[in-house]
N, CA, C and O atoms as CSV, one atom per row, in Angstrom:
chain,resi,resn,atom,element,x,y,z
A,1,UNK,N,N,0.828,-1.186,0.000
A,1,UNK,CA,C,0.000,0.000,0.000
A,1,UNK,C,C,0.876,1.255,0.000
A,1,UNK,O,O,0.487,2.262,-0.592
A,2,UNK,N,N,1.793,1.232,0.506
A,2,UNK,CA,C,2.787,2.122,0.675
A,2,UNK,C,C,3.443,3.090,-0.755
A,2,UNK,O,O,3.692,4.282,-0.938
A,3,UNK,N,N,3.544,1.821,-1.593
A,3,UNK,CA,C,4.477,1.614,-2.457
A,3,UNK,C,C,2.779,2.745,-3.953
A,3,UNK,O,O,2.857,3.648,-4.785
A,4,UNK,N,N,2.098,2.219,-3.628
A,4,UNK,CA,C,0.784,2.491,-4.090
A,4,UNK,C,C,0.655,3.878,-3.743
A,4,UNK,O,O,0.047,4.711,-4.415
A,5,UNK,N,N,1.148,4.049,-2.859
A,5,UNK,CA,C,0.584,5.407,-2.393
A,5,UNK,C,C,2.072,6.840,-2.890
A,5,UNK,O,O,1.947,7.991,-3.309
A,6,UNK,N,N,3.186,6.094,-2.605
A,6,UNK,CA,C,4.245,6.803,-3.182
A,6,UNK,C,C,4.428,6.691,-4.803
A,6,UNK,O,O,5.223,7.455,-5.351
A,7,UNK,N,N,3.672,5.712,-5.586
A,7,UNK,CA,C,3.882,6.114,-6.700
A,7,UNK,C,C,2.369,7.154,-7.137
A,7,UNK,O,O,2.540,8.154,-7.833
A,8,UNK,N,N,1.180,6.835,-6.723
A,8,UNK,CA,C,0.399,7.930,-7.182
A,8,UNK,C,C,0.689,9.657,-6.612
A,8,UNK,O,O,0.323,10.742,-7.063
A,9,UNK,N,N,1.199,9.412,-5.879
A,9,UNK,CA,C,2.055,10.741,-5.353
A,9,UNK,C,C,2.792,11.556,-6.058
A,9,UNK,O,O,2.645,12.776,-6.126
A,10,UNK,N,N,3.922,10.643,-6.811
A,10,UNK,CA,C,4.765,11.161,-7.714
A,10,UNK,C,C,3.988,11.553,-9.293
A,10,UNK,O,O,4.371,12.493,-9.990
A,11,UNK,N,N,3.181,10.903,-9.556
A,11,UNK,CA,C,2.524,11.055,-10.851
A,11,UNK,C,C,0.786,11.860,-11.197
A,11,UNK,O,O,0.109,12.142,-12.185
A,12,UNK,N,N,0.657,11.989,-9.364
A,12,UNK,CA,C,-1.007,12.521,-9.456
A,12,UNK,C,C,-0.944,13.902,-8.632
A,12,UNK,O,O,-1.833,14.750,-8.703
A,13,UNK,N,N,0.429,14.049,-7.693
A,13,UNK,CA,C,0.434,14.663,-6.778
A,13,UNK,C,C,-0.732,14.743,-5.548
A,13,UNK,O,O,-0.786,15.772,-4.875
A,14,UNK,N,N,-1.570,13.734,-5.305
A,14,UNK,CA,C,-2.417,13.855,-4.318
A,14,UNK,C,C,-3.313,12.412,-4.437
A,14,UNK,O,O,-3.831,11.989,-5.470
A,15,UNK,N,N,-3.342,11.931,-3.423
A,15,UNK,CA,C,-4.282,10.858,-3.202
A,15,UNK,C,C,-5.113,10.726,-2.318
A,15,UNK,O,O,-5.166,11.469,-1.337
A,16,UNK,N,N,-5.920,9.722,-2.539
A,16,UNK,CA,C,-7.634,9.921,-1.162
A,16,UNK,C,C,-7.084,8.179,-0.548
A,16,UNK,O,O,-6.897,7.186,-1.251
A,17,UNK,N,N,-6.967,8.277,0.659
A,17,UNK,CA,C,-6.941,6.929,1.397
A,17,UNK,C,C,-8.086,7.037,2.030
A,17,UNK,O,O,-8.311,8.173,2.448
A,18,UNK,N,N,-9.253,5.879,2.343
A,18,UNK,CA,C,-9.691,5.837,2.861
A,18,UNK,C,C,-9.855,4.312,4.220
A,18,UNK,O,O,-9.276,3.285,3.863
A,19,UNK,N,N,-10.311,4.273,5.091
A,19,UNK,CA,C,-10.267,3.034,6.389
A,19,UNK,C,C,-11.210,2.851,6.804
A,19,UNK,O,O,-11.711,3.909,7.183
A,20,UNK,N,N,-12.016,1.745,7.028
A,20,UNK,CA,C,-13.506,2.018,7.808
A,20,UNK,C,C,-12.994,0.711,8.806
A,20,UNK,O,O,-12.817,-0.396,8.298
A,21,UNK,N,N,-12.777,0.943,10.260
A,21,UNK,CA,C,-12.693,0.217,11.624
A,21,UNK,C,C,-11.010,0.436,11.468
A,21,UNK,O,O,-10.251,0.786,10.564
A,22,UNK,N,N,-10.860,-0.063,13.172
A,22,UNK,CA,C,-9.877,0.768,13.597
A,22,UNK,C,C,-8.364,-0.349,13.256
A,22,UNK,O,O,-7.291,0.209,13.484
A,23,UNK,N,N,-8.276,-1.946,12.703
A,23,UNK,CA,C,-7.583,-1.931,12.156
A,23,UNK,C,C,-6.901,-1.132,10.680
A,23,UNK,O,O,-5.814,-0.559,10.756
A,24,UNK,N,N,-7.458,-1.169,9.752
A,24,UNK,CA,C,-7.516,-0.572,8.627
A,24,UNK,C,C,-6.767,1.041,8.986
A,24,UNK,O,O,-5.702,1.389,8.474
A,25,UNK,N,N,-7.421,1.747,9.785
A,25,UNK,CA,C,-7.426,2.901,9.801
A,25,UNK,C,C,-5.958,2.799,10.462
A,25,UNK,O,O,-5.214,3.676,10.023
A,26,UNK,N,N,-5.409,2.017,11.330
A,26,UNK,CA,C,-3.935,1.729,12.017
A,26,UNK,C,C,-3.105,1.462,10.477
A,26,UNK,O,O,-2.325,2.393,10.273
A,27,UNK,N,N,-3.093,0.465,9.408
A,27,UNK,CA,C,-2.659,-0.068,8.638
A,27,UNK,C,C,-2.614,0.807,7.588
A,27,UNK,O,O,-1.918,0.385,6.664
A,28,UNK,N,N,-3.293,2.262,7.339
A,28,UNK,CA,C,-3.382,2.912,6.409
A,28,UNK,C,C,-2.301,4.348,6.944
A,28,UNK,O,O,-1.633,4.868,6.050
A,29,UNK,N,N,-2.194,4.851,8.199
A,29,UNK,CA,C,-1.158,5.477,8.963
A,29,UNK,C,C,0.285,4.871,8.305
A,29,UNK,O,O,1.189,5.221,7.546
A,30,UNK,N,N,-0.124,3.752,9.107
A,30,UNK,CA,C,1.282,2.959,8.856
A,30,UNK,C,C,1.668,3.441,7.561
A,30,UNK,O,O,2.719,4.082,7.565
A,31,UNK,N,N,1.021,3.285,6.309
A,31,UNK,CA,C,1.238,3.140,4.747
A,31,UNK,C,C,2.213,4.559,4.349
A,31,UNK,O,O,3.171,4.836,3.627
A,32,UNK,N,N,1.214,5.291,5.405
A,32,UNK,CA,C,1.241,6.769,4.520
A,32,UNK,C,C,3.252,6.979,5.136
A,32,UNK,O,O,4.254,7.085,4.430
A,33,UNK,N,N,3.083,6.958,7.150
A,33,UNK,CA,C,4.357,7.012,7.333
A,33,UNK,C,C,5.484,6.210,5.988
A,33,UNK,O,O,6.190,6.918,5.270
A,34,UNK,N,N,5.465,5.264,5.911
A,34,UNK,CA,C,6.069,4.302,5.156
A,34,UNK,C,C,6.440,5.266,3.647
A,34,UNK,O,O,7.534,5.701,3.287
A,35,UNK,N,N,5.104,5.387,2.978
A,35,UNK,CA,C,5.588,6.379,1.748
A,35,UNK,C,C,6.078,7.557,1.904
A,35,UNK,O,O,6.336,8.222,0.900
A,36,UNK,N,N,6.244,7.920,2.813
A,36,UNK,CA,C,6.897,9.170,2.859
A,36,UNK,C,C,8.418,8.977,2.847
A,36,UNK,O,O,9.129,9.850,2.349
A,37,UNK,N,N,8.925,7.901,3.361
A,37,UNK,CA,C,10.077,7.488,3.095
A,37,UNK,C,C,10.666,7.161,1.766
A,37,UNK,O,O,11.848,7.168,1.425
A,38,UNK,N,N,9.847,6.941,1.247
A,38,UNK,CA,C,9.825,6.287,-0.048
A,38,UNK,C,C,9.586,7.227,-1.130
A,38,UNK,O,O,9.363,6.874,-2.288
A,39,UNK,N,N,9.643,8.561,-0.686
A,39,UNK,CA,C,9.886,10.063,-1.614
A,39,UNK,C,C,11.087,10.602,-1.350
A,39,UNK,O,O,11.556,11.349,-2.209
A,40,UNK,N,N,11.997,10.308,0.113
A,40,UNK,CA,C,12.770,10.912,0.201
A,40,UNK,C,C,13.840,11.403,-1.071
A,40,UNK,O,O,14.382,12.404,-1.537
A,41,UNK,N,N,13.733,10.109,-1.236
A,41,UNK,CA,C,15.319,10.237,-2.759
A,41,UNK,C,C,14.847,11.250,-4.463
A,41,UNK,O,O,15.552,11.570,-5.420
A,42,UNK,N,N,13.018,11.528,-4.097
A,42,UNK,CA,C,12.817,12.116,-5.191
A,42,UNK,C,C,12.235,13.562,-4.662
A,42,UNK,O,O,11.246,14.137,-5.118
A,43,UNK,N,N,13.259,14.106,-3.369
A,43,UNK,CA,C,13.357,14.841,-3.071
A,43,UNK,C,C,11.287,15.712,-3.063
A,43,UNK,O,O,10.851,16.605,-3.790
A,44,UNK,N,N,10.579,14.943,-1.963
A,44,UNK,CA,C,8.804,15.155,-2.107
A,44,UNK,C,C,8.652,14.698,-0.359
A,44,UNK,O,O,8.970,13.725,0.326
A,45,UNK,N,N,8.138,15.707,-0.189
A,45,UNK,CA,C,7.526,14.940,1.517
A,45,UNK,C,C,5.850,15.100,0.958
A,45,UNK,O,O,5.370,15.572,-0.072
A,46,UNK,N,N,5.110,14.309,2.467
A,46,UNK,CA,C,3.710,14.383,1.635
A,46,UNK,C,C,3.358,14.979,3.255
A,46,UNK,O,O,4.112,14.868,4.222
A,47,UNK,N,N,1.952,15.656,3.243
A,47,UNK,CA,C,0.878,15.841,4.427
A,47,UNK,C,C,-0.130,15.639,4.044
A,47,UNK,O,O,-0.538,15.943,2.923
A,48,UNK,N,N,-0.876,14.953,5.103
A,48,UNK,CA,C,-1.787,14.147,5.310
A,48,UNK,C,C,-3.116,14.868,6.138
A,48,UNK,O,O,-3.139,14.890,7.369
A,49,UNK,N,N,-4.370,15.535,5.184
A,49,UNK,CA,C,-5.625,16.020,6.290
A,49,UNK,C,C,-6.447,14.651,6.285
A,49,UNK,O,O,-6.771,13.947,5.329
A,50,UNK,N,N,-6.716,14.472,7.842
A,50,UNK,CA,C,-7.684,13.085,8.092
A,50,UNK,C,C,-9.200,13.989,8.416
A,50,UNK,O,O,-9.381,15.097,8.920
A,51,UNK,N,N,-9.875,13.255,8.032
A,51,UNK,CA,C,-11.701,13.760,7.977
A,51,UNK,C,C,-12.071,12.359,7.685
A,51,UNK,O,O,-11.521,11.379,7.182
A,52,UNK,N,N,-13.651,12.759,8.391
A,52,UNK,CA,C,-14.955,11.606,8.823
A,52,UNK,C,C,-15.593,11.432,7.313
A,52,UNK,O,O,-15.814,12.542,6.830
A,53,UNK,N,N,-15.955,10.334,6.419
A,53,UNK,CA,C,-16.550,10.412,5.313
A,53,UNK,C,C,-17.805,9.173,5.800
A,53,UNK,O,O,-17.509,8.184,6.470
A,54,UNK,N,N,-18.628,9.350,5.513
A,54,UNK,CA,C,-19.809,8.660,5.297
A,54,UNK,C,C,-20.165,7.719,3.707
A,54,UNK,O,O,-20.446,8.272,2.644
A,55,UNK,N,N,-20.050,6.088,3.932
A,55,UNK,CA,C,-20.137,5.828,3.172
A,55,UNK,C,C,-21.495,4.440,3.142
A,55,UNK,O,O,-21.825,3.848,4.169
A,56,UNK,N,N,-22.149,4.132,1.668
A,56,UNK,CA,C,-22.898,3.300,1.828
A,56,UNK,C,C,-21.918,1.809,1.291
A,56,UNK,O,O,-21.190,1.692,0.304
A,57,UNK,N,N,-22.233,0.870,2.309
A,57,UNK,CA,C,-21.230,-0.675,1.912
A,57,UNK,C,C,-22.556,-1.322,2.036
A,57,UNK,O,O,-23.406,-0.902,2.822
A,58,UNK,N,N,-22.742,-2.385,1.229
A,58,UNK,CA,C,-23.964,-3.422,1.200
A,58,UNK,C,C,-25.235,-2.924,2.104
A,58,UNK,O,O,-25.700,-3.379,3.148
A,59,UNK,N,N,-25.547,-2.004,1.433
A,59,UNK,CA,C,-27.185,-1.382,2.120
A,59,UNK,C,C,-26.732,-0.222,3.314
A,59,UNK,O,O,-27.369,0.752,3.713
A,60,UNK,N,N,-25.357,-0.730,3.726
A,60,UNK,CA,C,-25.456,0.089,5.199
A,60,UNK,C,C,-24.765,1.207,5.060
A,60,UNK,O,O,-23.834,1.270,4.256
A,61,UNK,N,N,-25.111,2.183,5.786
A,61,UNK,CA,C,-23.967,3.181,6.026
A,61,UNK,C,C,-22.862,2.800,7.173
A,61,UNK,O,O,-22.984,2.377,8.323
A,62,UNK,N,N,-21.972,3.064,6.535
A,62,UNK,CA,C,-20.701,2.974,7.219
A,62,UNK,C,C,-19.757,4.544,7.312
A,62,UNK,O,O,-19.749,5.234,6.293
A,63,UNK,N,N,-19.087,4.979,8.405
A,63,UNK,CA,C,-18.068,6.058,9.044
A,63,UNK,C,C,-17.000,5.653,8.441
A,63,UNK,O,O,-16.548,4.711,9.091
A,64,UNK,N,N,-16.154,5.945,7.243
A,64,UNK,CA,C,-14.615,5.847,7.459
A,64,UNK,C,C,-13.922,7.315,7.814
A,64,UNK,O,O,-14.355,8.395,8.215
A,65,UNK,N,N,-12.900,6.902,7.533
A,65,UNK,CA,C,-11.799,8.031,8.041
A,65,UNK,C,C,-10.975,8.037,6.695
A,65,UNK,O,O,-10.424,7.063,6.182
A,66,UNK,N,N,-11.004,9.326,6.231
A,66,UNK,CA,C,-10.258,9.788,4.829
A,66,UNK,C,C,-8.983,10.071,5.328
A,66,UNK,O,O,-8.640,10.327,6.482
A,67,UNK,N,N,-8.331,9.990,4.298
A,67,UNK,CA,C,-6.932,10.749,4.304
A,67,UNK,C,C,-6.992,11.453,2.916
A,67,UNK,O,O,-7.200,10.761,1.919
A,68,UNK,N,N,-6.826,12.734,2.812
A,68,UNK,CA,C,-6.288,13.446,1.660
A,68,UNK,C,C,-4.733,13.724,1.522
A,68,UNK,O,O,-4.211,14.596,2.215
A,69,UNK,N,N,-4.110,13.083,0.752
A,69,UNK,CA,C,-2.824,12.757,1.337
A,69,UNK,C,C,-1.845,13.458,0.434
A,69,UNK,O,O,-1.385,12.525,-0.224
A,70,UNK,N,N,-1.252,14.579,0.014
A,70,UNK,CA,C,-1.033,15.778,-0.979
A,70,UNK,C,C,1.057,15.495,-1.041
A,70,UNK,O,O,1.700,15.373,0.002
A,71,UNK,N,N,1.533,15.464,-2.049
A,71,UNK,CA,C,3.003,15.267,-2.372
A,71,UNK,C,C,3.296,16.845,-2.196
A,71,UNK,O,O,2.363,17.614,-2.425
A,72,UNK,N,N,4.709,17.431,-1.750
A,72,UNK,CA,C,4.888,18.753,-1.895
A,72,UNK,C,C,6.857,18.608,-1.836
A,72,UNK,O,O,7.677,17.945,-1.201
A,73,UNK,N,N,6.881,19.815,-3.062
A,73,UNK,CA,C,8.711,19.443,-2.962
A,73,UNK,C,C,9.498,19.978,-1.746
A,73,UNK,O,O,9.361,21.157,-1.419
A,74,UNK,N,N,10.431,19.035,-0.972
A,74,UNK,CA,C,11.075,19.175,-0.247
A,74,UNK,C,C,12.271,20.941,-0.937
A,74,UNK,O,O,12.883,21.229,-1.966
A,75,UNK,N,N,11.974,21.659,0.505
A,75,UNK,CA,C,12.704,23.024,-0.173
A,75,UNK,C,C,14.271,23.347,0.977
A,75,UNK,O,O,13.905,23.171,2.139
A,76,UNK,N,N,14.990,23.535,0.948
A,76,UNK,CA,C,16.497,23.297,1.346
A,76,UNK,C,C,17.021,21.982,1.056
A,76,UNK,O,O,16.624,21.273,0.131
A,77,UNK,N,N,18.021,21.654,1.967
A,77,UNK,CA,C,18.359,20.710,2.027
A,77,UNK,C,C,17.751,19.058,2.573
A,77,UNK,O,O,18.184,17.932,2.326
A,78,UNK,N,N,16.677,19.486,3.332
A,78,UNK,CA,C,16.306,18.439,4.238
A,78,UNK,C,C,14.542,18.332,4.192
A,78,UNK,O,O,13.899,19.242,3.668
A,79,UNK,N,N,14.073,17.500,4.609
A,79,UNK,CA,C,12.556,16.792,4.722
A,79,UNK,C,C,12.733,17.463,5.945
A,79,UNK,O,O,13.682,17.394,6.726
A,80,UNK,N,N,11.072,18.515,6.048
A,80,UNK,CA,C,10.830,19.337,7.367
A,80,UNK,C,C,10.444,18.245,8.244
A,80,UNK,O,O,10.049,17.082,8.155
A,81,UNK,N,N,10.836,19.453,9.477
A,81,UNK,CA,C,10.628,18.472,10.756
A,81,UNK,C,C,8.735,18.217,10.870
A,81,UNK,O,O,7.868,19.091,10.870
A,82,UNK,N,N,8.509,16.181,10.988
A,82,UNK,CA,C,7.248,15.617,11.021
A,82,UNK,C,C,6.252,16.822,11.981
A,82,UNK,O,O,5.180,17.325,11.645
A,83,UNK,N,N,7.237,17.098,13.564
A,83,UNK,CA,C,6.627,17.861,14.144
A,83,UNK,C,C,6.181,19.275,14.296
A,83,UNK,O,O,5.784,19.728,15.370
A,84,UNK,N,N,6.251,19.895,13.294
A,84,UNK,CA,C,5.724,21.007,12.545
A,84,UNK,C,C,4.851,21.238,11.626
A,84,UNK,O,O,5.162,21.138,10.439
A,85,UNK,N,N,3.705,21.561,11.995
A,85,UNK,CA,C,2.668,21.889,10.329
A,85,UNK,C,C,3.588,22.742,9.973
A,85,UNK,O,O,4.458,23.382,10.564
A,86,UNK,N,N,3.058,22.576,8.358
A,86,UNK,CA,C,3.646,23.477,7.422
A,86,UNK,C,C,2.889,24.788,7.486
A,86,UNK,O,O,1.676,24.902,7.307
A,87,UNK,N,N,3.551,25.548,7.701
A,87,UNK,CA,C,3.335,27.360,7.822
A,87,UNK,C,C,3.198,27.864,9.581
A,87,UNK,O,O,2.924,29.021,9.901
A,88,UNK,N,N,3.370,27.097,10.268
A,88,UNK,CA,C,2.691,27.071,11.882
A,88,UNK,C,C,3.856,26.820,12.496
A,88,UNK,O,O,4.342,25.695,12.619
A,89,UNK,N,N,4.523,28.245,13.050
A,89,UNK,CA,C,5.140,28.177,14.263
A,89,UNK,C,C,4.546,27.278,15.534
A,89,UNK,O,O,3.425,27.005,15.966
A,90,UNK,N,N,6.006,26.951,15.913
A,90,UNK,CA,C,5.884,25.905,17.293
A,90,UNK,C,C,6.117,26.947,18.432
A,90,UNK,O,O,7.204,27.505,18.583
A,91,UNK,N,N,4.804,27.221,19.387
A,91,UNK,CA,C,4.590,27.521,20.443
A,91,UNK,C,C,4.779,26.657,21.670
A,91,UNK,O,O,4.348,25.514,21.821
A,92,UNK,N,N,5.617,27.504,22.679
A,92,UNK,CA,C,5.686,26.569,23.807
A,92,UNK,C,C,5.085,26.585,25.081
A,92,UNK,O,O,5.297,25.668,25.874
């Protein structure tokens, strides 16, 4: 999934993950951490907005959890620090 997710990245610049229950939604984290590694060398970090989507599966409605998951070019030398949004000073 990983690998899935770092190549539509490079070629779409943005992808939709979606998870419905709380394995999936663990296993799809995992993915995204994972591809982000997997841009390093083509110089791309990605961020990730998570939101509630409502979906119908065999008659029912079902809650997943989206990821809009967006490629952006790494600018100096280095992949910004994970613990920083992008544009948002760190207050202490």
């Amino acid at each position: 999934m990983a690998g899935a997710i770092a190549a539509l990245l490079r070629s779409e610049g943005e992808v939709e993950v979606q998870a419905i229950g709380p394995q999936a939604v663990n296993q799809a984290v995992k993915a995204i951490a994972i591809a982000r590694s997997y841009l390093e060398n083509d110089r791309l970090d990605l961020y990730a907005v998570p939101s509630f989507v409502r979906l119908e599966l065999l008659g029912e409605e079902r809650t997943a959890v989206r990821f809009l998951v967006t490629a952006r070019p790494v600018v100096g030398g280095a992949v910004p620090d994970p613990d920083e949004a992008p544009g948002m000073p760190i207050t202490g």
